[in-house]
C-alpha positions as CSV (number, residue, x, y, z in Angstrom):
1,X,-25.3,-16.9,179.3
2,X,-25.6,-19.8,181.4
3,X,-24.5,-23.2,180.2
4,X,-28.3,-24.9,180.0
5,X,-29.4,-21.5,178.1
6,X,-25.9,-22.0,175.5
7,X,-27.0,-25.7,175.3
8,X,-30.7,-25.0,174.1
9,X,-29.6,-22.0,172.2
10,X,-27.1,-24.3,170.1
11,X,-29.2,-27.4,170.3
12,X,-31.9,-25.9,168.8
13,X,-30.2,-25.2,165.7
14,X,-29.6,-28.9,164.4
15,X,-33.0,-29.1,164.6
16,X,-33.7,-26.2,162.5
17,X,-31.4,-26.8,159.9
18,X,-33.1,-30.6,159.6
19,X,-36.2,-29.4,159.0
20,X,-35.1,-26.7,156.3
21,X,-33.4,-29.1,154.6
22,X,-36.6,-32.1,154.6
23,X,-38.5,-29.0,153.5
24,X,-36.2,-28.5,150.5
25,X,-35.8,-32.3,149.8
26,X,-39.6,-32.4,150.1
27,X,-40.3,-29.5,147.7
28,X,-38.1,-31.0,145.0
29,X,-39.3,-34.1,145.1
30,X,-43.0,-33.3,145.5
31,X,-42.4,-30.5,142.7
32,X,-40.8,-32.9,140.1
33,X,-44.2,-35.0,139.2
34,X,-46.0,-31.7,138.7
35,X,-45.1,-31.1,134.7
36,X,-45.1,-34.8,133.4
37,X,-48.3,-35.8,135.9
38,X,-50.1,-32.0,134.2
39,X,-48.7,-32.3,130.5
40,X,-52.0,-33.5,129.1
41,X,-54.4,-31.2,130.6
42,X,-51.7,-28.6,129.7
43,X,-51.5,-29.9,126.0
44,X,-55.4,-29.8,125.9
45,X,-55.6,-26.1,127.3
46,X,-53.4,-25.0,125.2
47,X,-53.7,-26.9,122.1
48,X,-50.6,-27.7,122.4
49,X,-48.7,-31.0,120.2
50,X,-47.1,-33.7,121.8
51,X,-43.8,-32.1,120.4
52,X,-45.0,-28.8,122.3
53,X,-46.1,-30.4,125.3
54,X,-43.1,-32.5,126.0
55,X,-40.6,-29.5,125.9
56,X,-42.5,-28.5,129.4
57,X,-40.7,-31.6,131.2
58,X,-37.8,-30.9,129.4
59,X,-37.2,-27.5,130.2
60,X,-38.1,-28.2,134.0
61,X,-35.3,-30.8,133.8
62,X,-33.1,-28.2,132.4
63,X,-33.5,-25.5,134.9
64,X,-33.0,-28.1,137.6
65,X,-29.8,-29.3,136.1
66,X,-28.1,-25.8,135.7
67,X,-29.6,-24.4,139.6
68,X,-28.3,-27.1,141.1
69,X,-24.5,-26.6,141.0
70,X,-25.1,-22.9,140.8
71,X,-26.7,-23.1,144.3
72,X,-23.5,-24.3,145.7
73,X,-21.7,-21.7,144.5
74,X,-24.5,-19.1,145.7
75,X,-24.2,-19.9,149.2
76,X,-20.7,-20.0,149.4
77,X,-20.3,-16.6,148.0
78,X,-23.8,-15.1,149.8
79,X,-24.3,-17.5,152.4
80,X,-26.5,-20.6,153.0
81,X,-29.4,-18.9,154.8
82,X,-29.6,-16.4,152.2
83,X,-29.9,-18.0,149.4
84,X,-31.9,-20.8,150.9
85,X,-34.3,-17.8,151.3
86,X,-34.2,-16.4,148.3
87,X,-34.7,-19.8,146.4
88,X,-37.8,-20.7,148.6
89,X,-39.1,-17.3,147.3
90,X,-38.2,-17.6,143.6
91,X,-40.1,-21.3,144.0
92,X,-42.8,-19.8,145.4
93,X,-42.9,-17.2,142.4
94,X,-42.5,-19.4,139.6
95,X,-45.3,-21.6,140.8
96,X,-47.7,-18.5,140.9
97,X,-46.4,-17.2,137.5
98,X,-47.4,-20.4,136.3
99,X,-50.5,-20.9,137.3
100,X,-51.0,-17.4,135.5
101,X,-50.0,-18.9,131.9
102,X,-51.8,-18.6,128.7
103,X,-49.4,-18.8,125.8
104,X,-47.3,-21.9,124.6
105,X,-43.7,-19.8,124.6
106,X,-45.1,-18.7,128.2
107,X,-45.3,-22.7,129.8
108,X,-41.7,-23.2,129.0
109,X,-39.6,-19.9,129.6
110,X,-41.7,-18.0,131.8
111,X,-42.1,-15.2,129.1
């Protein structure tokens, strides 16, 4: 390999790893609005109270608080590209599953 092809190879990289990480710092941020900003047309199509309704923001917040740290461990033990992956993919599932939600219990735990 010559020295200009190890230079691009390498100074692509940087670059990569920017843009993954934006994409995860936008994806949080643009993700986090999404149950408080949708509670009331979720408490009206699902006759929900405001008791009810409120435990979707809450259990969002939860399940942020406790994947956080976790993630940290994760990709020292499996590897930052890995789990990267796989969390891009679970995000990707639990936004589907939700759109596919008719029950109360259902909104919340993703039963």
């Amino acid at each position: 390999m010559t020295p200009d092809e190890h230079h691009h190879f390498h100074g692509s990289r940087p670059r990569a790893l920017r843009f993954v990480a934006l994409l995860a710092t936008y994806l949080q941020s643009a993700n986090l609005p999404l149950p408080n900003a949708a509670r009331r047309l979720i408490q009206g199509s699902l006759s929900m109270t405001d008791d009810q309704a409120g435990w979707i923001f809450t259990a969002y917040l939860a399940a942020s608080a406790i994947t956080t740290p976790v993630a940290q461990w994760l990709a020292g033990r499996f590897g930052l590209k890995l789990v990267y992956q796989a969390a891009l993919a679970g995000f990707a599932l639990g936004l589907w599953l939700g759109t596919l939600t008719t029950r109360i219990p259902a909104t919340c735990t993703g039963m």
